[in-house]
N, C-alpha and C positions, 0 to 999 in steps of 0.2 A: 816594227811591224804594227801596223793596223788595229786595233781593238774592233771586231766586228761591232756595228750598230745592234743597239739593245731594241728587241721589236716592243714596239707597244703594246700596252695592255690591253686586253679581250675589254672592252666594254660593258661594266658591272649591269646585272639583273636583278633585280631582285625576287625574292622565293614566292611572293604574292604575282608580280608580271611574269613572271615563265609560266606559274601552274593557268594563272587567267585566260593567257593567251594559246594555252595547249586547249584548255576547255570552250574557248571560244572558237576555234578552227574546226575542231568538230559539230559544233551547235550550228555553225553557217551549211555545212554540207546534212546534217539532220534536220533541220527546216525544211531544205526544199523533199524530203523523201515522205514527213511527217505529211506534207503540207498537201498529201495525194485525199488524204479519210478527212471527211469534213463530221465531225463531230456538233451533236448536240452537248447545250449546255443548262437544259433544261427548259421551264415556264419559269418567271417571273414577274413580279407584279411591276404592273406600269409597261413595262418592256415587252412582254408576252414571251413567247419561244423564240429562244437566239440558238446559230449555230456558228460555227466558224471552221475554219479551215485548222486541223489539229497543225499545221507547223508555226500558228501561234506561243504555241507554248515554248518552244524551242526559240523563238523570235524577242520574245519578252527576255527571255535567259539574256541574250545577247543585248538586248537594253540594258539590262541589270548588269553587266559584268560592265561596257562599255562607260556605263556612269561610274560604275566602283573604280577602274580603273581613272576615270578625271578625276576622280576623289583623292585617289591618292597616288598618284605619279603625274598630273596634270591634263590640259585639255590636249596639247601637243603628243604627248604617249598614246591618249585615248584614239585620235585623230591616226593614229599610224597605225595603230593596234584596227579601227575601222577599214583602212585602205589594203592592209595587209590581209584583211578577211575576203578580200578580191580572188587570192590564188586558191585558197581551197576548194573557193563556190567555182570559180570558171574549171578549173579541173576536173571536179565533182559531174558538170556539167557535160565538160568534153568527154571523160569515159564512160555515163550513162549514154551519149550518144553514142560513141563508139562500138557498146556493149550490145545496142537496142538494134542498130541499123548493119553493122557491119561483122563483125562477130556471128556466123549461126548456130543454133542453137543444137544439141545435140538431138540426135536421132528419135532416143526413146522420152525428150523431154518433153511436154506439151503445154506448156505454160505459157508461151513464150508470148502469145497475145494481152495474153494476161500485165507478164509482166512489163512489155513496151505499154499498153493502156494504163497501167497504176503510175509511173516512172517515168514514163516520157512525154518530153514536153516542147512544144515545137519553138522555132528560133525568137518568134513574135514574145512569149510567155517568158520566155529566159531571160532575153531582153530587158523587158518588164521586170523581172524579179532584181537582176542585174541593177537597175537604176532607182529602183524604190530602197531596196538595200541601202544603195552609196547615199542616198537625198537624204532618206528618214533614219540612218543610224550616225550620218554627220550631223545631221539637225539634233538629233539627242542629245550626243556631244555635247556641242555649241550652248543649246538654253540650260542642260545641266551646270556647265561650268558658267555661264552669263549669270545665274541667276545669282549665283556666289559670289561673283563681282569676281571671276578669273584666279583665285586665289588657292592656293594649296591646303592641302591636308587640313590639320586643326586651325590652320587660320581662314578656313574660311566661314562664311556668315551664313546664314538662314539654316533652317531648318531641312537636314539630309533627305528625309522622307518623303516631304513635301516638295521640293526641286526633285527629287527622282521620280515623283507621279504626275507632275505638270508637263516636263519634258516628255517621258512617255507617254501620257494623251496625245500630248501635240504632234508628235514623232508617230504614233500612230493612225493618225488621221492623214497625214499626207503620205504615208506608205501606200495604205489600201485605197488613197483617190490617183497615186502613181499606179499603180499595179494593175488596176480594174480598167482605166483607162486605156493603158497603153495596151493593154491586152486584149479588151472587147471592144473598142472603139471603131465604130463605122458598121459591127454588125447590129443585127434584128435581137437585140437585149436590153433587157429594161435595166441598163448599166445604176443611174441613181438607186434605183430600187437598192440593187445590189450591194452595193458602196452603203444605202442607210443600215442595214441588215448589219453586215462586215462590222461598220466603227462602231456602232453601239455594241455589239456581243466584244469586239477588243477592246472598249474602252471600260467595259466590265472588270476582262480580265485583268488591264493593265491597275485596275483600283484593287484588284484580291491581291495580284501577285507582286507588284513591281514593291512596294513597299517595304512589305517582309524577308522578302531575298536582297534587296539593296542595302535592309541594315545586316543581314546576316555575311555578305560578300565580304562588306567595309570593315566586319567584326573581323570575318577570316582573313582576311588580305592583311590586317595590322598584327594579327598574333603571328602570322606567319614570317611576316620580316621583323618581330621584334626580335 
């Protein structure tokens, strides 16, 4: 008699890619909810008053985890860990539609303007969100691990910090010229304007934030699979 076939083994994870990628599926579907209150970020000198769209903040997270992850499980992990953040947002997407347009709303609620006006976003803007996403967070990727010369973990070269804030510039600058475009293009909007506003107040943020959370990820991501 036969000895049944031994199945294969589950595919190891490791404790820093499971918690990343739990915390990154939720930060793709909280950007676009964040991204309704546009937040001031005060006066500045040289700059004057910047504002930006609060699902920045939630945006920048997903740079940060996206580069920690190239850092250390590679650009290919990273790269699938970005294409896999697809199902959340089109999900996210479809039952905010669902919720807004088809679903009504109970009797004594009276919100209900409210909250289709905060939340809902028509198919042009999702779109738009849709392919600034895939552009500007494979592009992160990409010059994070380039600039390392494609190399793993402790072997690879230059300075962490400094490859996590250059790609986040440049990753954010062709997000909000994707995004702005595909979304207001051909109306009566003074679109450049807009776009100068955007990247200068995100290219602020991405110099406070991306930094300090890219070395704290890399810290937590390596204690957590030691």
């Amino acid at each position: 008699m036969n000895e049944p076939a031994a199945s294969a083994p589950a595919p190891a994870i490791t404790r820093s890619l499971f918690v990343f990628s739990l915390l990154y599926g939720g930060l793709v579907v909280l950007a676009g909810v964040l991204g309704t209150k546009l937040a001031s970020l005060g006066h500045w000198p040289v700059l004057g008053d910047l504002a930006v769209e609060s699902g920045i903040f939630a945006f920048l997270l997903l740079v940060v985890l996206s580069s920690t992850v190239a850092e250390l499980h590679g650009r290919d992990t990273a790269n699938r860990l970005v294409r896999y953040g697809f199902i959340p947002l089109i999900v996210s997407m479809t039952l905010l539609t669902f919720v807004i347009h088809v679903v009504p709303p109970a009797p004594f609620w009276s919100d209900q303007e409210a909250f289709a006006r905060l939340l809902g976003q028509g198919a042009r803007m999702q779109f738009a969100g849709l392919v600034s996403y895939g552009v500007s967070q494979t592009l992160n990727v990409y010059l994070f691990a380039k600039l390392a010369g494609d190399k793993l973990g402790h072997e690879r070269s230059g300075l962490l910090l400094l490859r996590a804030w250059i790609a986040s510039l440049l990753s954010q600058v062709v997000d909000t010229v994707l995004f702005i475009t595909i979304s207001f293009i051909g109306q009566d909007l003074p679109i450049l304007s807009i776009m100068e506003g955007q990247i200068i107040s995100k290219l602020a943020l991405s110099t406070i934030m991306v930094p300090p959370f890219i070395w704290f990820f890399v810290k937590l991501g390596r204690k957590l699979d030691a």
